[in-house]
C-alpha positions in Angstrom: -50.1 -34.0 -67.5 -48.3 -31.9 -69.8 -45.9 -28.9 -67.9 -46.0 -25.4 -68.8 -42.0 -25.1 -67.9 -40.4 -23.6 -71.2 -36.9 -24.2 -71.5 -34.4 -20.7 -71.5 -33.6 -20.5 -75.3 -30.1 -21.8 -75.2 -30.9 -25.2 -73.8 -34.2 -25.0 -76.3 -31.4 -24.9 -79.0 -30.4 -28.7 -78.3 -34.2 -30.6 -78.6 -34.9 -33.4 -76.0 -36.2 -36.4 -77.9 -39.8 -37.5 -77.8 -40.9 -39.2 -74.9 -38.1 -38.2 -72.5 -39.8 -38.1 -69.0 -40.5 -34.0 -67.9 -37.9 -34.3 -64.7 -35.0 -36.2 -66.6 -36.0 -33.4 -69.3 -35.3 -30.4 -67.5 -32.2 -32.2 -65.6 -30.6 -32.1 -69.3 -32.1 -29.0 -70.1 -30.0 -27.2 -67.2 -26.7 -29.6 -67.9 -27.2 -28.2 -71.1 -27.9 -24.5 -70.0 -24.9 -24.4 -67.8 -22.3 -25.3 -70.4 -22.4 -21.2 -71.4 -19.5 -21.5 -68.1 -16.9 -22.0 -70.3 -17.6 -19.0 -72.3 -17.5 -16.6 -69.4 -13.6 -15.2 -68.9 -12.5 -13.9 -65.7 -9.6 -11.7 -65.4 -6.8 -14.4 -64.0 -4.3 -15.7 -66.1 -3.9 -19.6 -66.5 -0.6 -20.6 -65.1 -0.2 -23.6 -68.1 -1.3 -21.2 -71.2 -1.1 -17.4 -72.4 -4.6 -16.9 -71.9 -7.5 -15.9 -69.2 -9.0 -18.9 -67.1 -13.0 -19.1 -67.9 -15.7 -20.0 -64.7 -15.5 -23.5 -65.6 -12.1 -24.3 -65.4 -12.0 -21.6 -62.4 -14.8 -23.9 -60.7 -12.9 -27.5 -61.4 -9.7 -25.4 -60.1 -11.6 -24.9 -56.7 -13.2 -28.7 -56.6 -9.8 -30.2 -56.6 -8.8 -27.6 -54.0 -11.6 -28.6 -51.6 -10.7 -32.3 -51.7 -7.2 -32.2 -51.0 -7.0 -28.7 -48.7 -9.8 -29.7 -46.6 -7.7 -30.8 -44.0 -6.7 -27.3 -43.3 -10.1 -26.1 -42.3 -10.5 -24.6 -38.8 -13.7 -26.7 -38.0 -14.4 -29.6 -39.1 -16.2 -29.7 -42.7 -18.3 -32.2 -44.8 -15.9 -31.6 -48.2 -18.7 -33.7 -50.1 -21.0 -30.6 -49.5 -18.2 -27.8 -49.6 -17.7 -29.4 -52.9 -21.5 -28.9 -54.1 -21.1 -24.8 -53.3 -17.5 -24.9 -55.2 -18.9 -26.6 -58.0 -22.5 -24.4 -58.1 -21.3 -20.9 -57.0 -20.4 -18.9 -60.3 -22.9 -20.5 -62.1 -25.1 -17.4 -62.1 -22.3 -15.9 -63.9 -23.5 -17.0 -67.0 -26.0 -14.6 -66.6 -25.1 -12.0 -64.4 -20.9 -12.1 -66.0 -17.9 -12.5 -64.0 -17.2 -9.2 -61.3 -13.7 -8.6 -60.8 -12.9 -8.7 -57.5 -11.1 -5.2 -57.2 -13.9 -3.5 -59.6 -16.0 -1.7 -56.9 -18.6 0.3 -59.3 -19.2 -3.9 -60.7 -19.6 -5.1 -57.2 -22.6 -2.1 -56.4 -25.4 -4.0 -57.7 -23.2 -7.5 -58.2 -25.4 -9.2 -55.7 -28.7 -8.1 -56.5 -27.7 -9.5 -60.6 -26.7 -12.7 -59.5 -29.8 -13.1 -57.0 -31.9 -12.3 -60.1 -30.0 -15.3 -62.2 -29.9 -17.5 -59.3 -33.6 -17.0 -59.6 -33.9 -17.7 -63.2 -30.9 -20.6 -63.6 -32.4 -23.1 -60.4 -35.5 -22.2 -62.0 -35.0 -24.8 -64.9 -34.6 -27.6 -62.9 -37.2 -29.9 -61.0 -38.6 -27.9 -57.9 -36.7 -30.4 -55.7 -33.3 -29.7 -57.0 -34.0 -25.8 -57.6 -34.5 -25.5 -53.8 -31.8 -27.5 -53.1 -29.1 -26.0 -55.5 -30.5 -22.1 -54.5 -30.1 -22.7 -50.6 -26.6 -24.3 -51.3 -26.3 -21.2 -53.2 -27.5 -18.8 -50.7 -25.3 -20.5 -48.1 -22.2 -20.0 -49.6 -22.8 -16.0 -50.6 -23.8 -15.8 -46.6 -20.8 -18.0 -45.2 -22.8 -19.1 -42.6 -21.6 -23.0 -42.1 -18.0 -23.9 -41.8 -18.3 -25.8 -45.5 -19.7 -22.1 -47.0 -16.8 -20.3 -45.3 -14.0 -23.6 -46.1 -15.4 -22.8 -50.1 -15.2 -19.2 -49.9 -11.5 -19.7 -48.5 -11.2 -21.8 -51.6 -12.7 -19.0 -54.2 -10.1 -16.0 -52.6 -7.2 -19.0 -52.6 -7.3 -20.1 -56.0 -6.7 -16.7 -57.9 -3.9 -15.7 -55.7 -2.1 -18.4 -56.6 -2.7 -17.9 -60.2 -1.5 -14.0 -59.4 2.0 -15.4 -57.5 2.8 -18.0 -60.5 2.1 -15.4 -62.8 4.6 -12.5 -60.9 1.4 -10.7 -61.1 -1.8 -11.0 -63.3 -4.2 -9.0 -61.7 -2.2 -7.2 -59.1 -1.2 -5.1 -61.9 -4.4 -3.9 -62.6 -4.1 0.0 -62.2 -4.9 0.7 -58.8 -4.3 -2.7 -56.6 -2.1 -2.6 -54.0 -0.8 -5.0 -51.6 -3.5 -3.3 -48.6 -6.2 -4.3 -51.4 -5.4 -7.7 -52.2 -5.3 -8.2 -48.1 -8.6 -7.0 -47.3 -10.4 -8.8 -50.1 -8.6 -12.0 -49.8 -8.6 -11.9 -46.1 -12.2 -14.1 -46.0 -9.3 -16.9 -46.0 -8.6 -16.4 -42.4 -12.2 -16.9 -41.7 -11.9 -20.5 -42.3 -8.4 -21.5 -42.1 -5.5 -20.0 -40.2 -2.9 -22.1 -41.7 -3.9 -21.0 -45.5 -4.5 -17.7 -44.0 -0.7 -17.4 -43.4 -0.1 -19.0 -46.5 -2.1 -16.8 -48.2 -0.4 -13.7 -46.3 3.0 -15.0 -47.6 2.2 -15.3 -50.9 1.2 -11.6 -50.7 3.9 -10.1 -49.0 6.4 -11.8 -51.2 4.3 -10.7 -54.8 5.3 -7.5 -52.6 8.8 -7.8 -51.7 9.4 -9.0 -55.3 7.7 -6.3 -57.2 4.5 -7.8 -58.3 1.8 -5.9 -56.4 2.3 -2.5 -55.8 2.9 -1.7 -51.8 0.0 0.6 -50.4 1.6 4.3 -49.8 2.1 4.6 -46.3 0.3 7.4 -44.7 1.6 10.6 -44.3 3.3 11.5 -41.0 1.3 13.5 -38.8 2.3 17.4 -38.3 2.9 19.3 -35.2 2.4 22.8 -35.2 5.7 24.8 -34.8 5.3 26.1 -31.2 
């Protein structure tokens, strides 16, 4: 029986040879699809080169993190499928582009774009795999296991570290302070205490030292003159 499944055009531009059976077909054709990753840039700055990482090497950054930090995790966690949300979560980006974290007019209708390409990316693939892939998906953007809130630890971790080798990155960006950085990043302490204080230190030192800006303290109240 011949399918009606038309490949997206980028993985059209590399034909499958004659004869290749219609699942291991559309396997390649989304192996294929999903190596527009390396093109997408994010914001943080690589700590070995003068450039900005891309959402694959962001994505192989957090992999490596979940094998050898998993030990830190509050519950107990199955890394082999914290690993599979790592490795699947910013895929959509290829579609719906990278939101910076501190960009709050990109994060008003950042999760309604990427449930639109998380429709159309799993969508390639054998209906099998495309439920599969889409509810490992869906768990992680709810963090509702401990290996969805282990791998969201991991996605708030890895940049900060890139930001505190960097004396900076993008805690310069015009605006960020210190108060910022803590409430985005502190989805760390859902998972892990211990990479939660880390985390905190990292932050108040980028602090101490000049890197991020410290949030203005609020005024003093004032008592009417009697």
């Amino acid at each position: 029986m011949t399918s009606d499944h038309q490949p997206p055009a980028f993985a059209a531009s590399v034909p499958q040879p004659a004869g290749t059976p219609e699942r291991l077909r559309r396997q390649i054709e989304f192996i294929i699809e999903v190596d527009q990753l390396k093109e997408v840039l994010r914001r943080s700055p690589l700590l070995a080169a003068d450039r900005r990482e891309n959402d694959a090497e962001h994505s192989w950054h957090l992999a490596l993190m979940t094998l050898v930090l998993a030990e830190y995790a509050d519950e107990p966690v199955d890394p082999a499928r914290a690993l599979a949300m790592v490795v699947l979560h910013d895929l959509v980006e290829i579609y719906a582009g990278d939101t910076f974290l501190y960009d709050s007019a990109g994060a008003a209708d950042q999760e309604e774009r990427e449930r639109r390409a998380a429709d159309r990316l799993f969508a390639i693939l054998p209906d099998d795999q495309r439920d599969h892939f889409r509810a490992l998906w869906d768990e992680f953007e709810a963090r509702v296991s401990p290996e969805a809130r282990f791998a969201k630890a991991m996605d708030r971790l890895q940049p900060l570290l890139l930001n505190y080798g960097n004396r900076g990155g993008t805690w310069r960006t015009p605006g960020v302070t210190d108060a910022d950085v803590l409430a985005r990043k502190s989805v760390i302490g859902d998972s892990s205490a211990d990479l939660w204080d880390y985390a905190r230190t990292l932050i108040r030192t980028g602090t101490d030292n000049g890197w991020l800006p410290r949030a203005t303290p609020p005024a003093p109240p004032v008592h009417p003159v009697p």
